[in-house]
Short mmCIF file of the C-alpha atoms (twelve columns), coordinates in Angstrom:
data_MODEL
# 
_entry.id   MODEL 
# 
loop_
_atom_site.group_PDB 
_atom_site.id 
_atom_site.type_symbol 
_atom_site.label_atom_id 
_atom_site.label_alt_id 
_atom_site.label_comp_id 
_atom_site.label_asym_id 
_atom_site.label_seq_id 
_atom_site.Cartn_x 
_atom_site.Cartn_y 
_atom_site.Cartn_z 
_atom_site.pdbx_PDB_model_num 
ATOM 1   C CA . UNK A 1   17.266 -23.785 -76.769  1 
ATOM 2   C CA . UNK A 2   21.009 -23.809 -77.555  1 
ATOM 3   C CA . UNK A 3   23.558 -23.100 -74.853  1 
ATOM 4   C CA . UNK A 4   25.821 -20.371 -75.139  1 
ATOM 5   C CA . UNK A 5   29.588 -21.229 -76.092  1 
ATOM 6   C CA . UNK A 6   31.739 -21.035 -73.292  1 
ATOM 7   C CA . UNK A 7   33.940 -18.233 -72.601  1 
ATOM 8   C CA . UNK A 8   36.898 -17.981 -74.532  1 
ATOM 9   C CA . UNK A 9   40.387 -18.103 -72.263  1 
ATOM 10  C CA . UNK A 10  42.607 -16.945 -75.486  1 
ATOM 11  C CA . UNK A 11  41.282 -13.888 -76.557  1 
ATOM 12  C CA . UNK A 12  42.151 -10.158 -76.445  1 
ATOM 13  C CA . UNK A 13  42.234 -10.316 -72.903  1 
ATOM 14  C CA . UNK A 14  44.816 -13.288 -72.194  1 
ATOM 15  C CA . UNK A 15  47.652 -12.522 -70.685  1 
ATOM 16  C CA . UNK A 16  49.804 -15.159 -68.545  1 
ATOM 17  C CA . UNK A 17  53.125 -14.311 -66.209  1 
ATOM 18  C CA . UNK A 18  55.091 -17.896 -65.977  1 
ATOM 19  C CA . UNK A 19  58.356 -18.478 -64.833  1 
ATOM 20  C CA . UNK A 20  60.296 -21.231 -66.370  1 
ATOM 21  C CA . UNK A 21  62.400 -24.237 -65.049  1 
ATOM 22  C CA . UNK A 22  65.485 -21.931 -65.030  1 
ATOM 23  C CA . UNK A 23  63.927 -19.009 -63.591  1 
ATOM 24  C CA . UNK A 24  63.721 -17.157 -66.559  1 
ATOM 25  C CA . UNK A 25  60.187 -14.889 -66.228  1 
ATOM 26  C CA . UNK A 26  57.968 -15.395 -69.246  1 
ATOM 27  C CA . UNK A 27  55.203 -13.005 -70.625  1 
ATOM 28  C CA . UNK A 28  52.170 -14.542 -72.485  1 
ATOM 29  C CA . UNK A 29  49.559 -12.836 -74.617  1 
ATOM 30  C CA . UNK A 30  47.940 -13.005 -78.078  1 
ATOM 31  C CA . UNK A 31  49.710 -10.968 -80.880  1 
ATOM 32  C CA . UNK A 32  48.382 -7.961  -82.466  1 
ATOM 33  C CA . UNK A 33  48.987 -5.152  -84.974  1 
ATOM 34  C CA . UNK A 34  51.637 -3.132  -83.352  1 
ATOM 35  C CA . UNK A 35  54.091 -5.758  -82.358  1 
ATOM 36  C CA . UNK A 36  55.743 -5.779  -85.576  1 
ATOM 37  C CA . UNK A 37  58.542 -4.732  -83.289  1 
ATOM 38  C CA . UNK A 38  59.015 -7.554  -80.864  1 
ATOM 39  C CA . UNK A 39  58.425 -9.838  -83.851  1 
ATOM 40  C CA . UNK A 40  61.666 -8.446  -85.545  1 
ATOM 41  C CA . UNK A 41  63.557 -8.437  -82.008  1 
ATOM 42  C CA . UNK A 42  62.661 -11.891 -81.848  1 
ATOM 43  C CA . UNK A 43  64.044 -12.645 -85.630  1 
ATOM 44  C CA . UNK A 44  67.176 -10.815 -84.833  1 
ATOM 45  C CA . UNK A 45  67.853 -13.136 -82.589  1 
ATOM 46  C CA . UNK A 46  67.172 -16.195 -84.292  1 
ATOM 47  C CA . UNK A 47  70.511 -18.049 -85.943  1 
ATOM 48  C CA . UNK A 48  70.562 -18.508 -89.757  1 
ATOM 49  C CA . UNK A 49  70.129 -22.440 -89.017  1 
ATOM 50  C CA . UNK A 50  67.103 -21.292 -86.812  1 
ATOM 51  C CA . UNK A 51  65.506 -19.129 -89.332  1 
ATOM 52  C CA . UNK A 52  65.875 -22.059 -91.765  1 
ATOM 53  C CA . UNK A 53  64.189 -24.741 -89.501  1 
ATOM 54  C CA . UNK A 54  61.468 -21.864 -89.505  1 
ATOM 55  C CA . UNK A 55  60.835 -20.836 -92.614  1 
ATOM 56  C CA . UNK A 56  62.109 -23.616 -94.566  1 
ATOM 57  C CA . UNK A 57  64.262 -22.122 -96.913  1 
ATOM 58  C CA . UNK A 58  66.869 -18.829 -96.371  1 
ATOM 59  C CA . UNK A 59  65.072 -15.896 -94.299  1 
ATOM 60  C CA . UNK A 60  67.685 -12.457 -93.876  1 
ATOM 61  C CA . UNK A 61  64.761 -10.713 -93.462  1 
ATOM 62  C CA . UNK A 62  61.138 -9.690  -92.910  1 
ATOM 63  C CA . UNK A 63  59.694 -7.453  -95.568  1 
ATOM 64  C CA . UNK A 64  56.540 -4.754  -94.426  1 
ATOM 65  C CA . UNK A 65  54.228 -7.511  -95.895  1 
ATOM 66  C CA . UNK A 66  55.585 -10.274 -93.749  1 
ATOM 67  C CA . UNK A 67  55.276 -8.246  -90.482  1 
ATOM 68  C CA . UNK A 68  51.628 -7.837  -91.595  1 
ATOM 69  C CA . UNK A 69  50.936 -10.953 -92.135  1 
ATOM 70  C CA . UNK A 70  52.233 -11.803 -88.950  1 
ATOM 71  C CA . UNK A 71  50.623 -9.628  -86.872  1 
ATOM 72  C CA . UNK A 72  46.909 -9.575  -88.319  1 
ATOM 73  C CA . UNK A 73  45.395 -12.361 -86.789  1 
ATOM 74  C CA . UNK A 74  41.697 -12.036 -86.344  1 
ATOM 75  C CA . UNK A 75  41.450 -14.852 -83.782  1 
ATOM 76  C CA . UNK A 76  39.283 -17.167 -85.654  1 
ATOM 77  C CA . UNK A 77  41.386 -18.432 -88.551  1 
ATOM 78  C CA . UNK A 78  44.261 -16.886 -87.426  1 
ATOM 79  C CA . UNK A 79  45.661 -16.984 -83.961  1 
ATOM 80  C CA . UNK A 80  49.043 -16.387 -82.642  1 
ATOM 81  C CA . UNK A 81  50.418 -16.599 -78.884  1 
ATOM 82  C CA . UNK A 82  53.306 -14.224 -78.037  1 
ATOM 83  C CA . UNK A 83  56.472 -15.006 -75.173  1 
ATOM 84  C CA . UNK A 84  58.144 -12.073 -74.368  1 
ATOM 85  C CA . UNK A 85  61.040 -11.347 -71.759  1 
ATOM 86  C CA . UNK A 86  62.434 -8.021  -69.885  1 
ATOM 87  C CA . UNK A 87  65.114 -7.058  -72.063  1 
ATOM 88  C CA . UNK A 88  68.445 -5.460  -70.926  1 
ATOM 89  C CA . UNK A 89  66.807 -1.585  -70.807  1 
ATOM 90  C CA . UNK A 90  63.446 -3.294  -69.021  1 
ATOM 91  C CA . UNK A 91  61.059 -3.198  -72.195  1 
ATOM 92  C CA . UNK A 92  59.478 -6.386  -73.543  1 
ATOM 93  C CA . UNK A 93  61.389 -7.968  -76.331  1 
ATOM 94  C CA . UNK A 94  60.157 -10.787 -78.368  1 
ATOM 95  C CA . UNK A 95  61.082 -14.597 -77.110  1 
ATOM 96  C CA . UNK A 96  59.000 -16.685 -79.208  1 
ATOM 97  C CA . UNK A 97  55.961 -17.101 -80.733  1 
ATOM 98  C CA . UNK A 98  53.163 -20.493 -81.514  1 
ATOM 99  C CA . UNK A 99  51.235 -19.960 -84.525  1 
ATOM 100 C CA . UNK A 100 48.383 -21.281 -86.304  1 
ATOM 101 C CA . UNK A 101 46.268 -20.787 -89.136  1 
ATOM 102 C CA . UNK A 102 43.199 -22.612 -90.142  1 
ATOM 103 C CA . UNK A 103 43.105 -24.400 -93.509  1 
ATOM 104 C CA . UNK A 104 40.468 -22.926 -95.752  1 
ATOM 105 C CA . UNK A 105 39.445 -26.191 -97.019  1 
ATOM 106 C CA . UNK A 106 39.114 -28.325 -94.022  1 
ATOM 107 C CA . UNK A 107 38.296 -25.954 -91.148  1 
ATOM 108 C CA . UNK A 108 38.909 -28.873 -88.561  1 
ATOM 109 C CA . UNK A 109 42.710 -28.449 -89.685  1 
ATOM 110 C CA . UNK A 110 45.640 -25.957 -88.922  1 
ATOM 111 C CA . UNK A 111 48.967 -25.365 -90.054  1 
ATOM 112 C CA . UNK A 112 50.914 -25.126 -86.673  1 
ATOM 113 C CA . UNK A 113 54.371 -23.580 -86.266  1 
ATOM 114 C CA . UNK A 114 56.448 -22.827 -83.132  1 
ATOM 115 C CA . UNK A 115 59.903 -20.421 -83.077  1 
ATOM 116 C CA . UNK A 116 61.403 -19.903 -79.865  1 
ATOM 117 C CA . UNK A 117 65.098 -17.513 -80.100  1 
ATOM 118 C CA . UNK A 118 68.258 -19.094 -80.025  1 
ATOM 119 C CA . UNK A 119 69.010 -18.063 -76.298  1 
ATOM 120 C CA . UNK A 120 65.764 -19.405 -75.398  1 
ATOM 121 C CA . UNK A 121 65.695 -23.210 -76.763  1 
ATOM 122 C CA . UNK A 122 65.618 -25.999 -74.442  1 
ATOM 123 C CA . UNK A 123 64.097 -24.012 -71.597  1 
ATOM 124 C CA . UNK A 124 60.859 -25.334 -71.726  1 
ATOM 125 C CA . UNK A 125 59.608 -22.569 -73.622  1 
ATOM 126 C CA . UNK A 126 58.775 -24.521 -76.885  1 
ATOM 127 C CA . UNK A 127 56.999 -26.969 -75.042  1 
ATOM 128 C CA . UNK A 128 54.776 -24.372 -72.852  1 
ATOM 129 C CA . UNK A 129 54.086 -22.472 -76.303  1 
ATOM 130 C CA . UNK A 130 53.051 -25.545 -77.407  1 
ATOM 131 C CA . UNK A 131 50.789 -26.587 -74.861  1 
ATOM 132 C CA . UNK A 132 48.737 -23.322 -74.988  1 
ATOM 133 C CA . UNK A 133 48.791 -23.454 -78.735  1 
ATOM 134 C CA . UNK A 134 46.712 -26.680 -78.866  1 
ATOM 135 C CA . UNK A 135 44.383 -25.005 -75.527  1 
ATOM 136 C CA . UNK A 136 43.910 -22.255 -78.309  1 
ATOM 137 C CA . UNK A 137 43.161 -24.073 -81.377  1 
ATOM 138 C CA . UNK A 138 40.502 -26.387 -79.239  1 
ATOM 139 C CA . UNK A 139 38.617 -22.818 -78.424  1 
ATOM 140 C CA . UNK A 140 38.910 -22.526 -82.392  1 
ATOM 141 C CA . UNK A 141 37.436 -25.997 -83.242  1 
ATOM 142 C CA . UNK A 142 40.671 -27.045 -84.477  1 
ATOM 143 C CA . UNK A 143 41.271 -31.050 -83.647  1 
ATOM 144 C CA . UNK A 144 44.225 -31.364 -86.489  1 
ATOM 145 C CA . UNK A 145 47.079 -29.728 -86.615  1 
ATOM 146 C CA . UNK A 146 49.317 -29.665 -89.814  1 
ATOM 147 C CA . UNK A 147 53.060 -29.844 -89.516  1 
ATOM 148 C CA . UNK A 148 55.936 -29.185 -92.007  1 
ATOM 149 C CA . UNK A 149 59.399 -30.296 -91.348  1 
ATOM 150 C CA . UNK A 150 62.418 -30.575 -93.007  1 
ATOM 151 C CA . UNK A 151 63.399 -33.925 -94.760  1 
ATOM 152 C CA . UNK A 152 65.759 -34.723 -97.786  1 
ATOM 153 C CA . UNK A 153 65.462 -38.570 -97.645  1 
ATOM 154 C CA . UNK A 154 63.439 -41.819 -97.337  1 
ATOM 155 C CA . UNK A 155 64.709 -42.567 -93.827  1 
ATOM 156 C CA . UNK A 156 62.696 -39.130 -92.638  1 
ATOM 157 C CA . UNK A 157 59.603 -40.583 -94.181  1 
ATOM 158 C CA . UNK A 158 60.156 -43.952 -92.870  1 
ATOM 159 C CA . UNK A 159 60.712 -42.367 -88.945  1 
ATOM 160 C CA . UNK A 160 57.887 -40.685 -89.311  1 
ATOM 161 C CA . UNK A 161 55.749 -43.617 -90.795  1 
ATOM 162 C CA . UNK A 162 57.197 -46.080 -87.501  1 
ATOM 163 C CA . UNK A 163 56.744 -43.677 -85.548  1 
ATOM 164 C CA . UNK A 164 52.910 -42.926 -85.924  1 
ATOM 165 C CA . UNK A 165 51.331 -46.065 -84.696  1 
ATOM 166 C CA . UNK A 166 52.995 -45.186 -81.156  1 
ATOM 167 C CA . UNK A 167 51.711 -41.665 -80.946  1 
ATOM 168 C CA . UNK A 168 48.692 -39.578 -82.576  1 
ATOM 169 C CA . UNK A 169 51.324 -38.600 -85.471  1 
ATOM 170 C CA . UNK A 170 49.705 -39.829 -88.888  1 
ATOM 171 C CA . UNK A 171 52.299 -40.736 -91.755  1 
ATOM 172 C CA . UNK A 172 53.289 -38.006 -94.400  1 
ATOM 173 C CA . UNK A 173 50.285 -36.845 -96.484  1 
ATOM 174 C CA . UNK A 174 52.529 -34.825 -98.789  1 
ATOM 175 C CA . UNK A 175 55.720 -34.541 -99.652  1 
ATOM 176 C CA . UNK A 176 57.906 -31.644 -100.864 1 
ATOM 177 C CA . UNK A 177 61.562 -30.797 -102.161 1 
ATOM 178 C CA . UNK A 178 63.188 -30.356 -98.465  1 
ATOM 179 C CA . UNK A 179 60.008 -31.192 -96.951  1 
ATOM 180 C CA . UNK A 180 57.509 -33.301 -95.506  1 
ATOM 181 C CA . UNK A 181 54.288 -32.566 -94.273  1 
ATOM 182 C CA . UNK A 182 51.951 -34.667 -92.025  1 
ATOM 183 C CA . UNK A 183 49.459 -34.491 -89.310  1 
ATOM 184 C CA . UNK A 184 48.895 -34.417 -85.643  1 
ATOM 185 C CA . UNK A 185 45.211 -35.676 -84.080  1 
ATOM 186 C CA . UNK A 186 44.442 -33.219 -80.983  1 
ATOM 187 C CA . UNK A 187 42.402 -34.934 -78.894  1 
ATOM 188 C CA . UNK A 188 40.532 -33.891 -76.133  1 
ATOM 189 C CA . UNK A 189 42.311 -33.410 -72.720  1 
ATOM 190 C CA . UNK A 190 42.032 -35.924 -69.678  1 
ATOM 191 C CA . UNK A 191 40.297 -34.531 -66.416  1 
ATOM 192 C CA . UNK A 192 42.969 -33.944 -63.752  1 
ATOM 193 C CA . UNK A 193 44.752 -35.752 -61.993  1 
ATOM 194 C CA . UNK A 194 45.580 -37.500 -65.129  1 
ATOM 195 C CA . UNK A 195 47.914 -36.230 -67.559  1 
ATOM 196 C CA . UNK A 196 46.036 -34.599 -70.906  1 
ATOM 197 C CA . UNK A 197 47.258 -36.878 -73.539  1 
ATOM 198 C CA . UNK A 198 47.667 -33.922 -75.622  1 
ATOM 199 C CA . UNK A 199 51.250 -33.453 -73.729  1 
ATOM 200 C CA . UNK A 200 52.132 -37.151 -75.010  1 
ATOM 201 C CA . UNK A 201 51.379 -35.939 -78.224  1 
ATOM 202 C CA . UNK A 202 53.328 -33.009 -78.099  1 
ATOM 203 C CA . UNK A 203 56.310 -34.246 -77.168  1 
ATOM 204 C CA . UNK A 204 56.036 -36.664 -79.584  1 
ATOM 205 C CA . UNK A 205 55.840 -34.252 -82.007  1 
ATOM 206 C CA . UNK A 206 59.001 -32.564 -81.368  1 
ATOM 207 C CA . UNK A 207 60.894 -35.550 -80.817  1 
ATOM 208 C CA . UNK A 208 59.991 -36.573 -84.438  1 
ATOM 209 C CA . UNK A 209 60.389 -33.208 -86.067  1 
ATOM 210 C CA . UNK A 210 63.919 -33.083 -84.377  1 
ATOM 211 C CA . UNK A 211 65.150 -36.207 -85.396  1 
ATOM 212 C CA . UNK A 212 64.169 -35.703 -89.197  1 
ATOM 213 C CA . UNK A 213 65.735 -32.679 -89.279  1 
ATOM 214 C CA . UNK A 214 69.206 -34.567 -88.175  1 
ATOM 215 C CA . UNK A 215 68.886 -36.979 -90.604  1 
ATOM 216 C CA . UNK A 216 68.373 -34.698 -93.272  1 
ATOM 217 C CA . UNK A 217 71.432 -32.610 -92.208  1 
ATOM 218 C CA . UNK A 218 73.368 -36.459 -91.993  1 
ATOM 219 C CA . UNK A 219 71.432 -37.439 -94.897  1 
# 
């Protein structure tokens, strides 16, 4: 007889109060249809150079189609955890958002995305978004996640490449016009005390996708 699968922490009813390093209180929860709202607070506050790092390419705006897209995530293919923050007439306005969305062809694999708003970055935000984004996609069954960043050279290609034998980053498997595209192992977290790996990971990850995107503004 087959056990039954553990509960699920990141579901309908998640919903996490955490204050970050600078005091800053932080609201946690999966999105859903209806917070097409927050979602364009939280672009209205990103800069263009944000929205580019984002999107990959100019982003004025968000069409009715984008905010659906956004929004419907069935938590199974498609998950998404929102921040939010008390905004200056006490309602919830959007703060930033991790994302991902299983690949239909490999359904061990996600593309993964982070966006935290301008006012926001290097907080610790990012980095908590990220941590409950991989917590997330291990509920899903997702052990890979797929990253774009930008890049406009070799030298992005060849960071990356050095880079992956001292992490669980694995070199480029595609590149793009302004864009490369490679993956990141999730593997299973340590018991306490130790640290989860996963965190090593993580900041690997960012520490990577930040330096390619210098050199390709350098570049």
């Amino acid at each position: 007889m087959s056990l039954p699968a553990p509960p699920r922490r990141y579901d309908a009813r998640y919903h996490e109060e955490v204050v970050l390093g600078d005091g800053t209180r932080v609201a946690l929860r999966l999105v859903r249809p209806g917070d097409e709202q927050l979602i364009l607070d939280g672009f209205a506050q990103l800069s263009e150079e944000s929205r580019y790092r984002r999107f990959l390419g100019i982003k004025a705006s968000l069409t009715a189609a984008d905010l659906r897209y956004l929004t419907d995530c069935d938590g199974v293919d498609h998950l998404a955890i929102g921040a939010t923050t008390n905004g200056h007439d006490g309602h919830p306005t959007g703060a930033g958002i991790a994302r991902v969305i299983r690949l239909p062809d490999r359904r061990d694999t996600a593309e993964a995305a982070i966006t935290v708003v301008d006012a926001l970055q290097n907080r610790g935000l990012g980095k908590l978004l990220g941590e409950r984004l991989i917590e997330a996609a291990r509920e899903m069954g997702i052990d890979h996640f797929r990253i774009m960043i930008l890049a406009g050279n070799e030298q992005a290609r060849a960071l990356i490449d050095e880079a992956a034998p001292l992490s669980l980053l694995k070199p480029a498997v595609e590149a793009s016009e302004g864009s490369l595209t490679f993956e990141i192992e999730l593997p299973e977290p340590a018991p306490p005390p130790a640290e989860p790996r996963w965190r090593e990971a993580w900041r690997g990850l960012l520490a990577i996708a930040a330096k390619a995107y210098d050199i390709t503004r350098s570049g």
